[in-house]
C-alpha positions as CSV (number, residue, x, y, z in Angstrom):
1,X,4.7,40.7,35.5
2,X,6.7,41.2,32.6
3,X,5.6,44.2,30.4
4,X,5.6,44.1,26.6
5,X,6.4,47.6,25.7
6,X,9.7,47.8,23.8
7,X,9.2,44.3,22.0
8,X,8.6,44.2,18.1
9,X,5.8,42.3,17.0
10,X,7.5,39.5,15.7
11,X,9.4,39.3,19.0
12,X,5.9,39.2,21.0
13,X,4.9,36.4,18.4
14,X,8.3,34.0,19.2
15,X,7.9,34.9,22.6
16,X,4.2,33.4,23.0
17,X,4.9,30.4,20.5
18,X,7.8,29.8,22.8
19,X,5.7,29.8,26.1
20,X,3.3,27.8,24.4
21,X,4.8,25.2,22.7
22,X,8.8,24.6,24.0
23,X,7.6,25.9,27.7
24,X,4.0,24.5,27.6
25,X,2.3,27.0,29.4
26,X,-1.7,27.6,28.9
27,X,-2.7,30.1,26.7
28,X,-4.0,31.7,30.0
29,X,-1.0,31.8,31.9
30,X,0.2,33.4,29.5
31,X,-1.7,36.4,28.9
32,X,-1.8,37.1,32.3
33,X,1.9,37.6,32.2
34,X,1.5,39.9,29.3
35,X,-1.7,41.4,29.9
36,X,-3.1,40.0,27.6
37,X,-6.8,38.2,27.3
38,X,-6.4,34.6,26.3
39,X,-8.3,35.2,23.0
40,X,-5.6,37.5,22.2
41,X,-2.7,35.0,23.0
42,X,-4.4,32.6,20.5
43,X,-4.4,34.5,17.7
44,X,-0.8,35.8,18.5
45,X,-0.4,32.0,18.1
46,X,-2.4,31.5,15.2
47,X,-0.5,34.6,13.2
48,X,2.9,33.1,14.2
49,X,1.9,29.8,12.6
50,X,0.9,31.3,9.4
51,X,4.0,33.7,9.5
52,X,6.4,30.7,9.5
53,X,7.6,31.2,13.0
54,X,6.0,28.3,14.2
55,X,6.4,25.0,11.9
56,X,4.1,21.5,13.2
57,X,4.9,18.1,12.5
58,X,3.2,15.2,12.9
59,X,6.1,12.2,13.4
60,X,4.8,9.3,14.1
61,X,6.1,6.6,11.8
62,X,2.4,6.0,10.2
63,X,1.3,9.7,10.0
64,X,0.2,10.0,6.6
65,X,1.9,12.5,3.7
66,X,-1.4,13.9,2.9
67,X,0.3,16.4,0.1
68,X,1.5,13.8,-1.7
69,X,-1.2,11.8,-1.6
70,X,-2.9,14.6,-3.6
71,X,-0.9,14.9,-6.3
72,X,-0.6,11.6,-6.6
73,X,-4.3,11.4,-6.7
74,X,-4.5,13.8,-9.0
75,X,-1.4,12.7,-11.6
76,X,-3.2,9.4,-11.8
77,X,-6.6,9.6,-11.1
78,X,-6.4,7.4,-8.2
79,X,-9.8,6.9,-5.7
80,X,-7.6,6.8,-2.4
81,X,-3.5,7.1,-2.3
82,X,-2.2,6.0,1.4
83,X,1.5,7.8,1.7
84,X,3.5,7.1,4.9
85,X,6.9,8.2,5.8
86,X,9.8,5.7,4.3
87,X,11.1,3.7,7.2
88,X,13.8,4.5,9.6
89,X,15.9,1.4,8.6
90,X,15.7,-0.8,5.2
91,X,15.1,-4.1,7.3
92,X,11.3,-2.5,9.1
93,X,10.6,-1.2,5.3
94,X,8.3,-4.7,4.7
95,X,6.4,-4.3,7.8
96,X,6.0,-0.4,7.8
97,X,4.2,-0.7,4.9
98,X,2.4,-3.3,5.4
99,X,1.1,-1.9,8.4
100,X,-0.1,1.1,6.5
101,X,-2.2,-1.6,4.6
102,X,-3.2,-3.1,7.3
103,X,-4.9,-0.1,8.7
104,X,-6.7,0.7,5.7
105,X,-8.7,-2.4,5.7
106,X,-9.5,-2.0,9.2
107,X,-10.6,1.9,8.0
108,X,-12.8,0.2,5.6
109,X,-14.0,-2.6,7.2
110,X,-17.6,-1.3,7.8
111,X,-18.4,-2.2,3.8
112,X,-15.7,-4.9,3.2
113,X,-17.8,-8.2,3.2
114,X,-15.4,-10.0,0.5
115,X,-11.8,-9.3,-0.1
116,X,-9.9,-10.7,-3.0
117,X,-6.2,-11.4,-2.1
118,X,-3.1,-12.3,-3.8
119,X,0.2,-13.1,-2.0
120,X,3.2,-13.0,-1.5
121,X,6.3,-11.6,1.3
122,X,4.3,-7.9,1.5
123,X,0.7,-10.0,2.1
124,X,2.5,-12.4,4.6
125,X,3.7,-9.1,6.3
126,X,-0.3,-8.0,5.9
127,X,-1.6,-10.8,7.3
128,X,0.7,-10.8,10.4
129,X,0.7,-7.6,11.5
130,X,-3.6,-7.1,10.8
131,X,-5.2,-7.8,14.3
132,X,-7.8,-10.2,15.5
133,X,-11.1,-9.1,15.2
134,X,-10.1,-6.2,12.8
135,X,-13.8,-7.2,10.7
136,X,-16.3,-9.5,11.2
137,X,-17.0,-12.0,9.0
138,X,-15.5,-11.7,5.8
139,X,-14.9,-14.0,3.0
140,X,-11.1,-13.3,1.5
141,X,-10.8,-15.3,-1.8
142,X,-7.3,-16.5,-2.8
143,X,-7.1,-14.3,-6.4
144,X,-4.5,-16.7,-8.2
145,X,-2.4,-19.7,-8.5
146,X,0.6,-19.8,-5.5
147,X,3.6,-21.7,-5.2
148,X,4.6,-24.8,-4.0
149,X,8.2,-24.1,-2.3
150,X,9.9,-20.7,-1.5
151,X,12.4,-19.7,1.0
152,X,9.7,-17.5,2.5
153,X,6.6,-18.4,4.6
154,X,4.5,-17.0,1.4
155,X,2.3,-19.9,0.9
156,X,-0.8,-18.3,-0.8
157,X,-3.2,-20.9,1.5
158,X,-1.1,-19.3,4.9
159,X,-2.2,-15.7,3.6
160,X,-5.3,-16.3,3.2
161,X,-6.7,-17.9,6.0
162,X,-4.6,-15.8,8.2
163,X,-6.6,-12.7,6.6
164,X,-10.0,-14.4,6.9
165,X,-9.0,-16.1,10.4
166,X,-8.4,-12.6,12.0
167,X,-11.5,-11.4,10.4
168,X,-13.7,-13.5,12.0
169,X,-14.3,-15.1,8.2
170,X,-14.0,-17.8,6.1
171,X,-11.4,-18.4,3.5
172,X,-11.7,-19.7,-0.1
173,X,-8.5,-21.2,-1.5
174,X,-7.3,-22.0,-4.9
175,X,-4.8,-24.7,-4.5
176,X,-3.1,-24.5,-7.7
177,X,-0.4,-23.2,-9.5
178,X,0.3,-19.7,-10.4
179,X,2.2,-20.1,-13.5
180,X,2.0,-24.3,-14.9
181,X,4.8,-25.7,-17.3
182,X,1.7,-26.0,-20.6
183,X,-0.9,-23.8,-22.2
184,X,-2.5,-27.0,-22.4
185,X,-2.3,-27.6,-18.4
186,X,-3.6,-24.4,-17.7
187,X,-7.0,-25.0,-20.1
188,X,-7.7,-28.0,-18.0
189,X,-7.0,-26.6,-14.9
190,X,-9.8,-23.6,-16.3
191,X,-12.1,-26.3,-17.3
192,X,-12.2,-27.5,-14.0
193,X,-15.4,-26.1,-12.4
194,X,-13.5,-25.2,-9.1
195,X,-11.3,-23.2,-10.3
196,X,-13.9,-20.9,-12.3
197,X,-15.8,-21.2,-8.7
198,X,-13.0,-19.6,-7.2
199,X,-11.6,-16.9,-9.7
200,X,-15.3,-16.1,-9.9
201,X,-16.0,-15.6,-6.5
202,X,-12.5,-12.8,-6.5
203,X,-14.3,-11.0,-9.8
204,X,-17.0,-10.1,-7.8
205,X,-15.7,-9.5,-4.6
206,X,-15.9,-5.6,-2.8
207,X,-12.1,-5.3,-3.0
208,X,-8.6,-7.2,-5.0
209,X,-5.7,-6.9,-2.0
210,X,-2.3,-7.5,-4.0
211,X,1.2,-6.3,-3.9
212,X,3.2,-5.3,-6.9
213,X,6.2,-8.1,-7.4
214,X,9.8,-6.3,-8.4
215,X,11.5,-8.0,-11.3
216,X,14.6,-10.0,-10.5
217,X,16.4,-13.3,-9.4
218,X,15.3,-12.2,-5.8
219,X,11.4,-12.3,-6.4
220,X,9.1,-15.9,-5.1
221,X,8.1,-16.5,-8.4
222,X,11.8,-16.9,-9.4
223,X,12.9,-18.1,-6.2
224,X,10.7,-21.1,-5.9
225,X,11.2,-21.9,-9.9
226,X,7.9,-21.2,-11.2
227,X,10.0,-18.7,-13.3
228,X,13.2,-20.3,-14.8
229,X,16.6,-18.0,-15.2
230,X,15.8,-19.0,-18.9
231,X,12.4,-16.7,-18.7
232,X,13.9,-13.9,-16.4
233,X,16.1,-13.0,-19.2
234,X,13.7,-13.4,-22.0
235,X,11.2,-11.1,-19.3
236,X,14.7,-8.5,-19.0
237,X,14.5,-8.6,-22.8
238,X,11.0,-8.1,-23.4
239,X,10.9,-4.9,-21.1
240,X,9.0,-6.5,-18.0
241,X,8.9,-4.5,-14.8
242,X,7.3,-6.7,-12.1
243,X,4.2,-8.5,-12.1
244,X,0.8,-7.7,-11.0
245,X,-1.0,-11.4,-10.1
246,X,1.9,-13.2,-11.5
247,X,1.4,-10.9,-15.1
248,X,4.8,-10.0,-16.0
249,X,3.9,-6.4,-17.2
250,X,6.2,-3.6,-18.4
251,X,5.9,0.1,-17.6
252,X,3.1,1.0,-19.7
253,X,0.8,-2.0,-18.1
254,X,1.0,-4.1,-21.1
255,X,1.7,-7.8,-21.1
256,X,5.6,-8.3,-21.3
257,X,6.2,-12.1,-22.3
258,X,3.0,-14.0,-23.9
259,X,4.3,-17.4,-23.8
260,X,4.5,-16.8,-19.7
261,X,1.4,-15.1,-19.5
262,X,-0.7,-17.7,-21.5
263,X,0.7,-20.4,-18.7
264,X,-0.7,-17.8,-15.7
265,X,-3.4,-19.2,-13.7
266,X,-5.8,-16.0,-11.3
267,X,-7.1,-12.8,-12.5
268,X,-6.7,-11.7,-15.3
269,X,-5.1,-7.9,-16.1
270,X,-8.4,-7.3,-17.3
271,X,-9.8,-8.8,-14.3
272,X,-8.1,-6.2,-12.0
273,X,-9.0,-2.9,-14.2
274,X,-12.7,-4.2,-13.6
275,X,-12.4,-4.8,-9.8
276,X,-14.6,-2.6,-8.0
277,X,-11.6,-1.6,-5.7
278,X,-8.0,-2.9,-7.1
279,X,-5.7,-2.1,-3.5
280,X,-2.2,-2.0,-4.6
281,X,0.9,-2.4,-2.2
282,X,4.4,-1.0,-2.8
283,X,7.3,0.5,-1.5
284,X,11.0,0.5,-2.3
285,X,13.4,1.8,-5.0
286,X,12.9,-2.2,-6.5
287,X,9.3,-1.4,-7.1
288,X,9.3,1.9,-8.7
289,X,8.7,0.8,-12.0
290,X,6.2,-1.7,-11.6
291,X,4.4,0.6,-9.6
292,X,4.5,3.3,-12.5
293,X,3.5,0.0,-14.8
294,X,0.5,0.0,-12.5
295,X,-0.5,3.8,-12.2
296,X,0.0,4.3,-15.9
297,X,-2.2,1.6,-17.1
298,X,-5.2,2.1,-14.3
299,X,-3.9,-1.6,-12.9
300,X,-5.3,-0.1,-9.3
301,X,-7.4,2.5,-7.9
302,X,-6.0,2.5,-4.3
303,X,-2.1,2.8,-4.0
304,X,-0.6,2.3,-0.2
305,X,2.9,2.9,-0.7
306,X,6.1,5.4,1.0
307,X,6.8,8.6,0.6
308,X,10.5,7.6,-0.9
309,X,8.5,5.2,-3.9
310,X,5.8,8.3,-4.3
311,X,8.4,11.2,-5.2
312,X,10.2,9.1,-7.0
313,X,7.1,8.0,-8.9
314,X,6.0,11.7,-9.5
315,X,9.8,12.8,-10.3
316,X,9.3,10.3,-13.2
């Protein structure tokens, strides 16, 4: 039996940590080496862990960075903040994170009845990666206009079934544009009682699912021409960030461009300040600023994001 006479006491507290976590031995093993009572072992092993000697780390890929999540909370009055670790490699960063969403509607999914959704490539990512049966019964209510061509499988109607197919639910689509060529098209398209059905039926809804869309030439709404190069400069100019619902916004939450805004068919900013749970997604150095657009203007009361977009939000 090995005798501990001679050792300091910070060489008795590496030894047991050692045992105990590199060697896994029991906590009872190892006092009977030392003499020692196995209550006495695990305090040796509780002072070594709040000496230092003794770091833990939780690594899987969706263990949550709960100290950021605080002071993200607290910078910007958030209800919930959801902060995973950045991805190993840029090309998983879609569907890390969108995982993380995922399992915070199946978290929630004992009071989720109705979900308002938007779209796009981070909801696509959602919708594939959220699995059958994760609620029962839900109605998920497209939230605004989509698009009718994209190089992406981001068709709003796609999204939205998928959502309420793999809840057991029901969809309700809004099968028009998100951004139309005339004011004047978009006041018939709101006279139209669907449409007021629809955008209704999101208003009230438990929760508002939507991403927050980086500005630039690579975004759907450019992409699949519902915004023009033309516009993307005049948005550049104007000081636009990203866009929350298709509402080109800049980093104080205000309305960038009006003459692109008026033409917006969904939600309305407005809308989404009001929503009983606004659930924002984004992560990437592309979304930082639409993401401060959003914290800084209360455009969401959820944020599921990485820890890379967080710090660099907070280093702002």
């Amino acid at each position: 039996m090995r005798s501990i006479t001679g050792k300091s006491h910070t060489d008795l507290l590496l030894y047991v940590a050692q045992c105990y976590y590199e060697q896994g031995r029991t906590q009872e093993d190892i006092g009977s080496e030392l003499h020692l009572t196995r209550w006495k072992v695990g305090r040796l092993l509780d002072e070594a862990r709040g000496a230092g000697l003794v770091e833990i780390r939780i690594v899987h890929p969706q263990a949550r960075r709960t100290d950021v999540e605080v002071e993200m909370r607290s910078r910007f009055g958030l209800r919930e903040c959801v902060v995973v670790p950045g991805p190993e490699t840029p090309d998983t960063a879609g569907r890390h994170i969108a995982t993380a969403a995922a399992n915070y509607l199946k978290s929630n999914s004992s009071w989720l009845t109705t979900l308002g959704v938007s779209w796009g490539n981070t909801l696509q990512q959602i919708a594939a990666v959220l699995p059958a049966g994760w609620t029962s019964g839900i109605e998920v209510i497209q939230a605004n206009g989509g698009v009718s061509r994209s190089v992406h499988p981001t068709k709003a109607a796609n999204i939205v079934t998928g959502i309420a197919h793999s809840g057991n639910g029901r969809a309700t689509l809004l099968p028009v544009p998100a951004i139309v060529e005339r004011i004047e098209t978009r006041d018939a398209l709101y006279a139209e009682g669907f449409v007021e059905d629809v955008l209704s039926r999101a208003r009230r809804a438990e929760a508002l699912l939507f991403s927050l869309g980086a500005l630039g030439p690579t975004s759907v709404l450019v992409e699949s021409g519902a915004v023009t190069p033309a516009e993307l400069a005049q948005l550049e100019s104007a000081g636009a960030c990203g866009d929350i619902l298709a509402h080109y916004i800049t980093e104080t939450g205000e309305i960038a461009y009006d003459d692109i805004d008026r033409r917006t068919v969904g939600l309305s900013l407005d809308d989404v300040k009001n929503a009983n749970c606004a659930i924002a997604v984004a992560a990437g150095a592309r979304k930082v600023p639409v993401v401060n657009g959003a914290l800084n203007s209360g455009l969401c009361s959820v944020l599921i994001t990485d820890e890379p977009t967080a710090l660099a939000v907070l280093e702002q």
